[in-house]
C-alpha positions in Angstrom: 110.0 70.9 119.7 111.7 74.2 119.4 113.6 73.8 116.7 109.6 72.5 115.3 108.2 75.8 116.6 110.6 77.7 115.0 110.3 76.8 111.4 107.1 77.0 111.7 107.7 80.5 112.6 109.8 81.2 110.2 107.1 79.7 107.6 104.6 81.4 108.5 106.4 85.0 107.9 107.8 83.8 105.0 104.2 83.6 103.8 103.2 87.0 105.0 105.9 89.2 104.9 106.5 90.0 101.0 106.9 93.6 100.0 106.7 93.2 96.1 106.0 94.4 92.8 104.5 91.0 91.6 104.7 90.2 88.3 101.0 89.9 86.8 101.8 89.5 83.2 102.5 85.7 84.3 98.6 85.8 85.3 96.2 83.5 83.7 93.5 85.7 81.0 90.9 85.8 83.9 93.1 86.9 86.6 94.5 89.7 84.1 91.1 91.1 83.1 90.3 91.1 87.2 92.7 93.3 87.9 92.2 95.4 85.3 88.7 95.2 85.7 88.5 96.0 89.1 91.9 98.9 89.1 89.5 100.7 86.1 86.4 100.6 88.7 88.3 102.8 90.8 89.6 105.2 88.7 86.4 105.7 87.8 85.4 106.2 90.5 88.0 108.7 91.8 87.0 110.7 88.3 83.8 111.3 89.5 83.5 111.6 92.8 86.5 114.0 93.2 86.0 117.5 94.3 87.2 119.0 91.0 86.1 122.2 91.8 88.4 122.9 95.2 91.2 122.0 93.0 90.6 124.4 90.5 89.8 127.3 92.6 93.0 127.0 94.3 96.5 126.7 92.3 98.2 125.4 94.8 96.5 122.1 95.1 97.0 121.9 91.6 100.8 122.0 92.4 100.5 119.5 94.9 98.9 116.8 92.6 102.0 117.2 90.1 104.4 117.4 92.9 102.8 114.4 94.2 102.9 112.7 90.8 106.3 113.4 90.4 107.1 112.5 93.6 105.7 109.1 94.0 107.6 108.6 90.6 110.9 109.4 91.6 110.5 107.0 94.8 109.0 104.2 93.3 112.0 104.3 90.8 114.3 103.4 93.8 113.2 100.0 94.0 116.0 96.7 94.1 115.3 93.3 93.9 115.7 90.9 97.2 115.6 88.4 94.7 115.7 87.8 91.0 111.6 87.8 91.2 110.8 90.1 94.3 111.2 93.6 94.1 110.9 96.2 96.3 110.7 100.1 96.8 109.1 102.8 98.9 105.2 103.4 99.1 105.2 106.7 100.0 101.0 107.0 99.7 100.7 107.7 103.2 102.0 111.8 102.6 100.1 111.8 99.7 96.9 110.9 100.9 97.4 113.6 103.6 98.0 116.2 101.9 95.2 115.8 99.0 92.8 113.3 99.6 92.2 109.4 99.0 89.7 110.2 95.8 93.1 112.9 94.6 95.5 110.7 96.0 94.1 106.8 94.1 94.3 109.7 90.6 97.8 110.5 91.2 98.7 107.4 92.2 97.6 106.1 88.9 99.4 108.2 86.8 102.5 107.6 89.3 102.3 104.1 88.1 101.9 104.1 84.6 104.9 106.5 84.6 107.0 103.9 86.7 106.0 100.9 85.1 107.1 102.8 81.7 110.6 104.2 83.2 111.5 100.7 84.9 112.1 97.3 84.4 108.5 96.4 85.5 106.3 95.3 81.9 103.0 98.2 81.2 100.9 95.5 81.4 101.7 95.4 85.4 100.1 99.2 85.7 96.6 98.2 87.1 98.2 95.5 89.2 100.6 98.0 90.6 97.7 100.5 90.8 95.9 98.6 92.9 98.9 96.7 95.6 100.5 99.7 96.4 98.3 102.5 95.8 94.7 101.9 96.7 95.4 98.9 99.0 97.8 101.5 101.0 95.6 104.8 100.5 92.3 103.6 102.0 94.1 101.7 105.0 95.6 105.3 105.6 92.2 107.1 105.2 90.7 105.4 107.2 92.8 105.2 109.6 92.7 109.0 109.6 89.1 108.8 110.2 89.1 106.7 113.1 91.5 108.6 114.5 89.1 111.6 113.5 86.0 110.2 115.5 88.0 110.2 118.5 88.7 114.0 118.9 92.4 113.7 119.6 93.2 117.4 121.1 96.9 117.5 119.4 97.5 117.7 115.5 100.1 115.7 115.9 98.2 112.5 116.8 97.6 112.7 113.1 101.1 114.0 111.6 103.0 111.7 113.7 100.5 108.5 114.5 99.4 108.0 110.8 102.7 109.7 109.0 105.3 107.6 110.7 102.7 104.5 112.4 100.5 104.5 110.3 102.8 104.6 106.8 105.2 101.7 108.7 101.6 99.6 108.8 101.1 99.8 105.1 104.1 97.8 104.6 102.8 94.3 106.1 99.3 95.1 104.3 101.1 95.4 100.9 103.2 92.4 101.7 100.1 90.4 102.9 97.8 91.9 100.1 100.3 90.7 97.5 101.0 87.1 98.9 97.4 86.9 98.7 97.4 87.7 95.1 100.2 85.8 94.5 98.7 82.5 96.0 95.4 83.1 94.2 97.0 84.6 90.8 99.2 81.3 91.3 102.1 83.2 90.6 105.4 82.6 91.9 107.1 85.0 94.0 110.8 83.1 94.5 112.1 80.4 92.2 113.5 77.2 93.5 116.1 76.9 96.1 115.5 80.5 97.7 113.6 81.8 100.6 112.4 85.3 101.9 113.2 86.4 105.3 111.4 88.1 107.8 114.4 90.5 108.5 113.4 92.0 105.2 110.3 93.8 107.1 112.3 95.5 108.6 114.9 97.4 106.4 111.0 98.0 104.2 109.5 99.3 107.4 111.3 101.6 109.5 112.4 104.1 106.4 108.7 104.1 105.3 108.0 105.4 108.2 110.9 107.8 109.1 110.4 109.1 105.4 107.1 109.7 106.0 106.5 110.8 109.1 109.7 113.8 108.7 107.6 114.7 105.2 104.1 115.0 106.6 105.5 116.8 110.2 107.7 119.2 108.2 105.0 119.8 105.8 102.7 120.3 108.9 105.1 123.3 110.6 105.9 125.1 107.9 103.5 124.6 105.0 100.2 124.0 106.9 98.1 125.4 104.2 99.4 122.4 102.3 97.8 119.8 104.7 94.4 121.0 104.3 93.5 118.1 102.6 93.5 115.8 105.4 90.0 115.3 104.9 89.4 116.9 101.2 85.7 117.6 102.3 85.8 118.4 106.0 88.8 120.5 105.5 88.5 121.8 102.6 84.9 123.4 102.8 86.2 125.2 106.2 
């Protein structure tokens, strides 16, 4: 019965647990123009709705949305494959979306990865689908996390620097890797070839330097470039 129990266990986070870049060129036509369809929707949609105007007044935001691009870039780029189909690499959208905003930080995030998909192995047809996993999936689960956590008054900054930068960005990790087996299920695309396995260890060594990365970037940031973190809330800080 144990022995049961435990493959079962082992099944199930085999299921969930899957940090990936998943391949969507292998898609079928519909599931393609989806994607696409839907990673184009919300682009849009960050266009328009950004706050254009508190960018341009102020240069510095306008260095942190290249920083940021250049930033995301250079982590993303430190990705490795688990196995020949799975690969993996930092988030990193939980600073990001801290320091300028979820409609700023879905913008960067776009142009982050058509930049990787164009310096790595990963195909340019993968952009939206990349776009989409492991930027706006990520960035709205950290904004709104950031207002809940807003709605309840917390008297200490740090409830914010430290609860979403290093707890919240160590969340995103399962909610990419659940996001993308859901894809990957209804995309019917396969995520390991015969005769191998993912393990649930593999949370782990994903998590724990998502977080640490995170949560030393947006504390540091916090203490000595405060200005920069303005952008919590791009409205409610910004018009202050």
């Amino acid at each position: 019965m144990l022995t049961t129990a435990y493959n079962k266990y082992q099944v199930l986070y085999n299921i969930i647990w899957r940090i990936v870049v998943l391949d969507f060129t292998v898609a079928s036509f519909f599931g393609l123009v989806l994607i696409n369809g839907v990673a184009i929707v919300i682009f849009v949609w960050a266009v328009v709705k950004a706050p254009w105007s508190l960018i341009f007044e102020v240069s510095l935001r306008q260095n942190l949305l290249l920083g940021s691009i250049f930033g995301l870039t250079i982590f993303w780029l430190m990705d490795f494959a688990l196995t020949p189909l799975v690969i993996i690499h930092p988030i990193m959208i939980t600073s990001v979306v801290l320091m300028v905003g979820l409609r700023f930080c879905l913008l960067v995030g776009a142009i982050a990865s058509a930049v990787y998909c164009a310096f790595s192995v990963i195909d340019m047809l993968n952009v939206a689908g990349h776009f989409l996993l492991n930027v706006a999936c990520p960035a709205t689960f950290i904004w709104g996390s950031n207002r809940w956590l807003r709605s309840k008054n917390p008297s200490n900054l740090f409830f914010y620097t430290l609860g979403l930068g290093f707890i919240g960005s160590a969340l995103t990790i399962p909610l990419v890797g659940t996001i993308g087996t859901g894809l990957s299920y209804c995309l019917d695309i396969a995520l390991v070839s015969e005769g191998t396995s993912l393990q649930f260890e593999w949370i782990l060594l994903a998590m724990f330097p998502e977080a640490f990365i995170n949560g030393v970037i947006v504390s540091s940031i916090t203490v000595f470039y405060p200005e920069w973190m303005k952008t919590f809330d791009e409205e409610y800080f910004l018009s202050k």
